[in-house]
TORZA-708355 format. One line per 10 residues: number of its first residue (from 0); their letters; for each residue x, y, z of C-alpha. Coordinates in nm, 3 decimals, m for minus. Example, Ala and Ser with C-alpha at 12.3 -4.5 7.8 and 13.67 -1.06 7.14 Angstrom:
BEGIN
0 = AS = 1.230,m0.450,0.780 | 1.367,m0.106,0.714 $
//
This chain:
BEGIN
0 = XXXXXXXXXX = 9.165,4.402,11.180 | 9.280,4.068,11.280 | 9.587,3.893,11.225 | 9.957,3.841,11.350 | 10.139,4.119,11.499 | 10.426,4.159,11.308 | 10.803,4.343,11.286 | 11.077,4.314,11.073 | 11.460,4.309,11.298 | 11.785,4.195,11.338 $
10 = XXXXXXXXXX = 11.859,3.943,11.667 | 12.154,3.993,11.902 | 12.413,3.747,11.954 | 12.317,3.536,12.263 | 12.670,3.634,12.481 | 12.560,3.993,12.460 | 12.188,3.904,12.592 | 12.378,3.772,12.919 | 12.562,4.077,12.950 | 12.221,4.289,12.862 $
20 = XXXXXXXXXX = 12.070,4.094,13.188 | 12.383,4.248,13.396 | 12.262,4.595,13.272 | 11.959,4.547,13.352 | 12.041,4.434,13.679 | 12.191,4.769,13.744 | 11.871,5.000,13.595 | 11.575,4.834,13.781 | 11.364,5.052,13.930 | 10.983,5.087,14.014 $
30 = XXXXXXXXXX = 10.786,5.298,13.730 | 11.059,5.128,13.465 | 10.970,4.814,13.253 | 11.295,4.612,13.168 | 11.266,4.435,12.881 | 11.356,4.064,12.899 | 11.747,4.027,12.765 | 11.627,3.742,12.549 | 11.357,3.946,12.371 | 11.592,4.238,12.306 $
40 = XXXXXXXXXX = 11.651,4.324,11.961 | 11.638,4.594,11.695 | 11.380,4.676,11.486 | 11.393,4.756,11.130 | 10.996,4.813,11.066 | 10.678,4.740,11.273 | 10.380,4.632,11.031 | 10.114,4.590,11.308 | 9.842,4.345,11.259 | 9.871,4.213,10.941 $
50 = XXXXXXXXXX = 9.635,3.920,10.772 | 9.751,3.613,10.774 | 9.728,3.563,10.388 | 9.937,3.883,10.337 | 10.246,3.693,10.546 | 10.395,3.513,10.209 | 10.378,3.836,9.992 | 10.560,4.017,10.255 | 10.860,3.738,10.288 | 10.876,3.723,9.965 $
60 = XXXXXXXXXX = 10.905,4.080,9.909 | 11.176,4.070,10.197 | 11.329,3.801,10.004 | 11.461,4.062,9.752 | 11.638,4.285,9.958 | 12.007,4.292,9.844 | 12.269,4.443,10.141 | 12.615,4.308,10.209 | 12.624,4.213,10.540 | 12.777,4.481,10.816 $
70 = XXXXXXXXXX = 12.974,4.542,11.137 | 12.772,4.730,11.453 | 12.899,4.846,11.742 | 12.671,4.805,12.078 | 12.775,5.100,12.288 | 12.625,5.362,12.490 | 12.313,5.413,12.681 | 12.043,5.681,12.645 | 11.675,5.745,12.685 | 11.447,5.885,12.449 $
80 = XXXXXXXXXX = 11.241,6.167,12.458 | 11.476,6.384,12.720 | 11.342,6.523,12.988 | 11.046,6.287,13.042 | 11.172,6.002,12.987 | 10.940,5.704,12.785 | 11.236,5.447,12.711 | 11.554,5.355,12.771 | 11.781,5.202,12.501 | 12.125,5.070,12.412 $
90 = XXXXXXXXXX = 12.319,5.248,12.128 | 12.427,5.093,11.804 | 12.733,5.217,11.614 | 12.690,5.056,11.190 | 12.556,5.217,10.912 | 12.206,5.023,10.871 | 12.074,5.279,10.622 | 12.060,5.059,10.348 | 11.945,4.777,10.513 | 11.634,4.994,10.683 $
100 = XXXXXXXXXX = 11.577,5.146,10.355 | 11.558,4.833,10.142 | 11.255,4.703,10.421 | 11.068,5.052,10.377 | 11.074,5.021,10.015 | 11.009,4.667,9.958 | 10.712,4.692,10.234 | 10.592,5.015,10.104 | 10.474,4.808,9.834 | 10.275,4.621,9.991 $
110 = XXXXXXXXXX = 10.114,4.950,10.101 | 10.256,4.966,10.466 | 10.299,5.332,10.548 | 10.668,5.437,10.553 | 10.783,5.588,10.849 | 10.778,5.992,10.929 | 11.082,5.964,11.140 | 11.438,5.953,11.041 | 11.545,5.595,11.168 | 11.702,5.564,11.503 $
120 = XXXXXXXXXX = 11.875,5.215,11.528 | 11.881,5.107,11.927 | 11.822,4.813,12.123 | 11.505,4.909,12.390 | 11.576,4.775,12.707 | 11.286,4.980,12.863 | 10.952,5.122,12.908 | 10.807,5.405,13.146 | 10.471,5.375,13.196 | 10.380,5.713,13.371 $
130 = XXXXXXXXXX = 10.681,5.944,13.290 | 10.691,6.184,13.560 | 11.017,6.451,13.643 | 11.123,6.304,13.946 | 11.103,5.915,13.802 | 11.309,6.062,13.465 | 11.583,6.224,13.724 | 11.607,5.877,13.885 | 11.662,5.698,13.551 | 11.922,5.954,13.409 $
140 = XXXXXXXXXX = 12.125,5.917,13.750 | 12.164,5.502,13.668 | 12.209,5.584,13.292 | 12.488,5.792,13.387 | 12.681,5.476,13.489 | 12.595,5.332,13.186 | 12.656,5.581,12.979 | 12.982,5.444,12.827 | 12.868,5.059,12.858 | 13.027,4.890,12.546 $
150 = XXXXXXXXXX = 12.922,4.545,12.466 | 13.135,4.517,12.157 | 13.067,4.451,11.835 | 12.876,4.206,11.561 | 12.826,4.133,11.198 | 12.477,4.146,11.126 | 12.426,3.869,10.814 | 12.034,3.820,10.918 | 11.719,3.986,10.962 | 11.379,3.794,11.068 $
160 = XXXXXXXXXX = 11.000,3.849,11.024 | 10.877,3.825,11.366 | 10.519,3.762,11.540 | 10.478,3.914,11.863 | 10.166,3.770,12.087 | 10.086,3.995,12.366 | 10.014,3.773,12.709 | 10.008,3.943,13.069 | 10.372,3.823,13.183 | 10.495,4.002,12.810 $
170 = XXXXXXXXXX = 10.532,3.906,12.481 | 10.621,3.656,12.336 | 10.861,3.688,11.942 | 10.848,3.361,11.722 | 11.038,3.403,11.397 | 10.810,3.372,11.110 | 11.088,3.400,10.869 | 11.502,3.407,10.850 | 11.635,3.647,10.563 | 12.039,3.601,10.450 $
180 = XXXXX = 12.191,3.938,10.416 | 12.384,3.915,10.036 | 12.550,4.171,9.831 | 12.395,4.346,9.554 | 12.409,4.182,9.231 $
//
């Protein structure tokens, strides 16, 4: 299929970018794929390719979701899966349950396929390529310094439909559309 690669997220403030890039600083490595600060942000819902005519339906749909906006916490470090390490994230502290669950249900129908996991709010800062023991051992010893990193805190009032075009030096995230966190009712 053919069309924009989309995802729904919430942006980070721009002073917490500049500290991301001091991080980052700090974790690079060979066989890990930092993430550029200014790309870093959390998302709510990947939707893939989707056709270009679908792109209204799903901002308007997005247009209806009703959450008060909400303090989080950026704190921590951590890697996910454990022992073989595939990515390396930054840890979030706010309850964004109703905020991820509005998206899944107002996407849902639109027929994008909720997701199996249980949501897992973090910031990605990076990639492995080819996990292997020894390069997961080197990555836990630099996340150990990080491992109480605390960046402070935000209100997230926003959330954006996103396109991401693939290119060789990364992607690249335009914001197809800027939704205003209000309270029920």
């Amino acid at each position: 299929m053919t069309g924009l690669r989309c995802f729904v997220a919430v942006e980070l403030p721009k002073n917490m970018r500049d500290e991301i890039r001091l991080i980052e600083d700090g974790l690079c490595m060979p066989g890990l794929r930092l993430v550029k600060p200014d790309l870093c942000h959390i998302t709510l819902k990947f939707l893939g390719d989707v056709p270009t005519q679908k792109i209204g339906k799903i901002c308007e749909t997005l247009r209806s979701v009703r959450v008060s906006p909400f303090n989080v916490a950026v704190c921590g470090m951590g890697a996910f899966p454990g022992r073989s390490i595939r990515v390396v994230w930054l840890g979030l502290e706010g309850d964004f349950s109703d905020l991820f669950r509005q998206v899944e249900d107002s996407l849902s129908h639109l027929g994008f396929e909720r997701e199996r996991r249980k949501f897992s709010p973090h910031v990605t800062l990076g990639r492995v390529g080819r996990p292997s023991q020894e390069l997961s051992g080197q990555i836990a010893i630099r996340l150990e310094k990080f491992a109480k990193v605390d960046l402070g805190s935000f209100s997230v009032d926003r959330f954006f439909l996103k396109k991401s075009t693939l290119t060789r030096e990364g992607p690249i995230y335009e914001d197809l559309a800027e939704f205003l966190l209000q309270p029920p009712g």
